[in-house]
N, C-alpha and C positions, 0 to 999 in steps of 0.2 A: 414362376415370376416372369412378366415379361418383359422386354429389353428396354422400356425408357424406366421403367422404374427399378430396374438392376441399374441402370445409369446413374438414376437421381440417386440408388443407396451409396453407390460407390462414390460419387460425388459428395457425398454428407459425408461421409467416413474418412472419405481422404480429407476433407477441409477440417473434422477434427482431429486426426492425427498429425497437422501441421500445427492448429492452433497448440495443440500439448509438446509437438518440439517445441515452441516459440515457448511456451511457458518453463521448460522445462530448462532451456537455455539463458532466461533468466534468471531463474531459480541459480543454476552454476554460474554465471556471472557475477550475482553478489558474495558469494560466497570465495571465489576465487580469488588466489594471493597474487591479486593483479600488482606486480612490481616490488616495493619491502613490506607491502600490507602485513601486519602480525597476524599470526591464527590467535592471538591470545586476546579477550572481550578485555577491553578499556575500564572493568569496572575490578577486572583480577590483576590488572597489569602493577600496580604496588606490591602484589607478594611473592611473583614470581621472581628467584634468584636470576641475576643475572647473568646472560648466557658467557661459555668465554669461547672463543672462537680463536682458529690457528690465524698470524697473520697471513697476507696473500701472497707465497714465493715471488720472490722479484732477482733471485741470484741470474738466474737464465738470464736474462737481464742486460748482465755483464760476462757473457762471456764473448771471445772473439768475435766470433758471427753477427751476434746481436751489435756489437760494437761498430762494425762495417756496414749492415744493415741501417743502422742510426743515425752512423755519418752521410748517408747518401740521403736518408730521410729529411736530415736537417739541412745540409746545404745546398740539395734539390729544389725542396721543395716548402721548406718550411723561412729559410730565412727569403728567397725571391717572395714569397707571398708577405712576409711582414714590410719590405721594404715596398711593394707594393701595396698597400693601406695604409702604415703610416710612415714617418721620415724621423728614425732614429739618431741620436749624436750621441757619441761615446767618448766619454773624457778618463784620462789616470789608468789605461791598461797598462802603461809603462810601470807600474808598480809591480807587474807580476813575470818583466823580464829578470826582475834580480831575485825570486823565489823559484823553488823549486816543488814545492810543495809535499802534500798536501795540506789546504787551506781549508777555513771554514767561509764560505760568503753568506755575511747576515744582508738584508735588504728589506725597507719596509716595502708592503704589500698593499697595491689597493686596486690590483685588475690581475684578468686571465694572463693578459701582456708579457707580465712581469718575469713570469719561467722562461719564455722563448726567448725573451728579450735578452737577457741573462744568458742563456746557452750560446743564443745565435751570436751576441757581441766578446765571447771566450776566442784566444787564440785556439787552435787545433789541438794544441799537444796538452790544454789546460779542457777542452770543451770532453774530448774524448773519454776524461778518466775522471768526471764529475758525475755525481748525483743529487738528488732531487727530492728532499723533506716533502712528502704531500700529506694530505691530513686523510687518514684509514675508511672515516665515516664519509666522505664524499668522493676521493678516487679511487676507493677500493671498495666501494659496496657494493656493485656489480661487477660482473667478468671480464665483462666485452671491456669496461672503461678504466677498471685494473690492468689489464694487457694492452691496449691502446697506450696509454699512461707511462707505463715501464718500458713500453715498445720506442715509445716517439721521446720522450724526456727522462728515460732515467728513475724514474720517483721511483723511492722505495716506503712503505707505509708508516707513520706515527701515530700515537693516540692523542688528538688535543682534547679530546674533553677532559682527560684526568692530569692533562699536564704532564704526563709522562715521558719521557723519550721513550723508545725499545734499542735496543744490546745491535741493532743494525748501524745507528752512524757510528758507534763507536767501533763497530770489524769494519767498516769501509775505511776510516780512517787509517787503521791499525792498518791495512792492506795498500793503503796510497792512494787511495780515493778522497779526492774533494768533496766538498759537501756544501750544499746550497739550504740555508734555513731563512724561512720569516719568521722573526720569533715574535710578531703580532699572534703568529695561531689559527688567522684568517685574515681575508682582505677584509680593506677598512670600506664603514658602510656609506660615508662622507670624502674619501680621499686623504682625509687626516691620518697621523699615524693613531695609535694606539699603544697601552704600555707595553713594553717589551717585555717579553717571559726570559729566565735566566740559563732556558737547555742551551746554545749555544756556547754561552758562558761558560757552564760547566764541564761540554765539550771539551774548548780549550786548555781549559786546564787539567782534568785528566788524561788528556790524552796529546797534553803540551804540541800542539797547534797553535799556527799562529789564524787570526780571525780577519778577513778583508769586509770592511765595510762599503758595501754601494748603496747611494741614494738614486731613487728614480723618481722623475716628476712628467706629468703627463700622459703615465699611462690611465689617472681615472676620466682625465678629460676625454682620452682615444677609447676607451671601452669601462663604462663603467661598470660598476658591479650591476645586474641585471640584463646587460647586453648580450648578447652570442654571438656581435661580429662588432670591429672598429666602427666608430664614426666615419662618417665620408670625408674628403678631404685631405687624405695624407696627414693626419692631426701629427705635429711635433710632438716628439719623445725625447729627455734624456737620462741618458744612465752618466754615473759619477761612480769610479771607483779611488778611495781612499786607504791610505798606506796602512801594512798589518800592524794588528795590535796584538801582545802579550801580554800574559798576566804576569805581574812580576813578582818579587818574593813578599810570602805575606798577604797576595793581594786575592780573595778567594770568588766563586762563579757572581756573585751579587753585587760586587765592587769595578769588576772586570765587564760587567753586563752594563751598569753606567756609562763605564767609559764605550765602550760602543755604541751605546741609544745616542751619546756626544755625538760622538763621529760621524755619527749618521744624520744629524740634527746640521754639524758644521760642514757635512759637504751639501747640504741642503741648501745651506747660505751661500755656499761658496757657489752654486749653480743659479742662484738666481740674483748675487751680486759679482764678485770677484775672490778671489783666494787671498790676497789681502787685508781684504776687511771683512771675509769673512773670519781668519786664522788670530787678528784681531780681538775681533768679538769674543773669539772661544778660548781666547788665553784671560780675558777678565770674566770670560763665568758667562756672558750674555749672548751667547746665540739664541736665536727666535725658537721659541717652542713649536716644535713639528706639531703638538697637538692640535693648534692651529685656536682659533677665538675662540672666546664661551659667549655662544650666540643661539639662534634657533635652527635647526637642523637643516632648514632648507637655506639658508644664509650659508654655512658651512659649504654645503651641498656645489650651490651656486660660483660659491668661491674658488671650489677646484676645478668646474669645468672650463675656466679660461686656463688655453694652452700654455707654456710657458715659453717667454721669447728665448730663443736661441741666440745665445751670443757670439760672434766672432773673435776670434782672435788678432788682433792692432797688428797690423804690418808695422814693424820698425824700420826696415828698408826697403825704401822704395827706388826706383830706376830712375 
């Protein structure tokens, strides 16, 4: 064989040995469990029992190290960076100098905001020994975002699809740890609240705690659901904390859950009028429903993205 035509063979040969990597690579790219893709065909997926899976350790968590590691995470670098995007105002932590805890904090949920918001606006000796309801199917499906997650905020995992709690808020309580729940289940998809689930509730009363109600407004207008970073602008935020509530005798997780979705409805009033006439309103039964209008979704929609005005405090003495 002479040398241009060994060239031209080896030139053919090599050009189909790459076209069959290339094929061959597509080939394993469709087939590949690119991210939670199931091995299992969509047409068998009804009769496969369902899997049951360990949850994702989150003790490490809370130990010492991790603890000091977290405090420097959050007041490094996490609360300078909220306060630079947007301008938080924090009302009623004077509630939590006369408690010693541990507490349950319900708060409704309608942005990523709303955890940091929460941790970062905690005094030290309250931020330090709190944790972090997050839902198993979105912070704990992956590694990286389950450890990130436990690392920077605390969360330990729950199940919302089935409504369940798991046996973890109840040893964190039992252990003196705070406990941060929405008991929407998820953020809301308008800024509105949603009906409140009754684990919290039940919390409380098995494991006689008292429950601190916060309202926030303005975090769907600062980041709403779909975003991955604040609007521009330092958008206003405020958080509203309101006095604990206990179940009292007779009064069982369903009745006790009422009165909180209340409380959380009346500092809602009370943050976008006054404490008077919101405290008013909710002794005859009439605070404004969080659920917000029955209107068309983008009306709703519309409606949360104006920020809400931050009120000042009336100077009663002046110079």
């Amino acid at each position: 064989m002479t040398g241009p035509v060994l060239h031209v063979t080896r030139h053919v040969l090599s050009g189909q040995l790459l076209r069959g990597a290339r094929q061959d690579l597509k080939m394993v790219s469709r087939g590949w469990r690119w991210g939670r893709r199931s091995m299992v065909p969509r047409s068998a997926e009804p009769f496969v029992p369902p899997q049951q899976s360990e949850p994702f350790p989150t003790a490490w968590a809370r130990t010492p190290a991790a603890v000091v590691a977290r405090e420097g995470i959050q007041k490094l670098a996490l609360a300078p960076l909220l306060r630079r995007e947007i301008t938080p105002t924090v009302h009623g932590l004077d509630v939590l100098d006369r408690m010693a805890g541990p507490v349950i904090f319900v708060a409704n949920h309608t942005s990523h905001l709303d955890t940091p918001l929460i941790l970062c606006s905690l005094p030290d000796r309250w931020r330090r020994r709190t944790a972090v309801a997050a839902a198993a199917d979105y912070f704990f499906d992956t590694w990286w975002r389950a450890t990130s997650s436990a690392m920077v905020f605390n969360t330990f995992p729950i199940e919302r699809r089935s409504g369940s709690l798991s046996s973890t808020p109840g040893d964190l309580l039992d252990d003196g740890w705070s406990v941060v729940v929405f008991p929407e289940g998820t953020r809301s998809p308008d800024g509105w609240t949603r009906q409140f689930r009754h684990g919290a509730a039940f919390l409380s009363v098995q494991h006689r705690v008292p429950v601190v109600p916060i309202a926030i407004r303005g975090s769907f207008a600062a980041m709403p659901r779909g975003r991955g970073w604040p609007v521009p602008g330092r958008p206003p935020v405020t958080l509203r904390f309101g006095a604990p509530l206990r179940a009292v005798d007779g009064e069982g997780p369903r009745e006790l859950g009422a009165r909180i979705e209340g409380a959380v409805a009346q500092l809602m009033d009370e943050d976008e009028t006054s404490w008077w006439d919101a405290t008013r309103r909710a002794a005859r039964g009439e605070s404004p429903a969080t659920s917000g209008p029955d209107a068309a979704r983008w009306r709703r929609v519309w409606t949360q993205t104006a920020a809400p005005a931050v009120r000042s405090h009336r100077k009663v003495w002046s110079r």
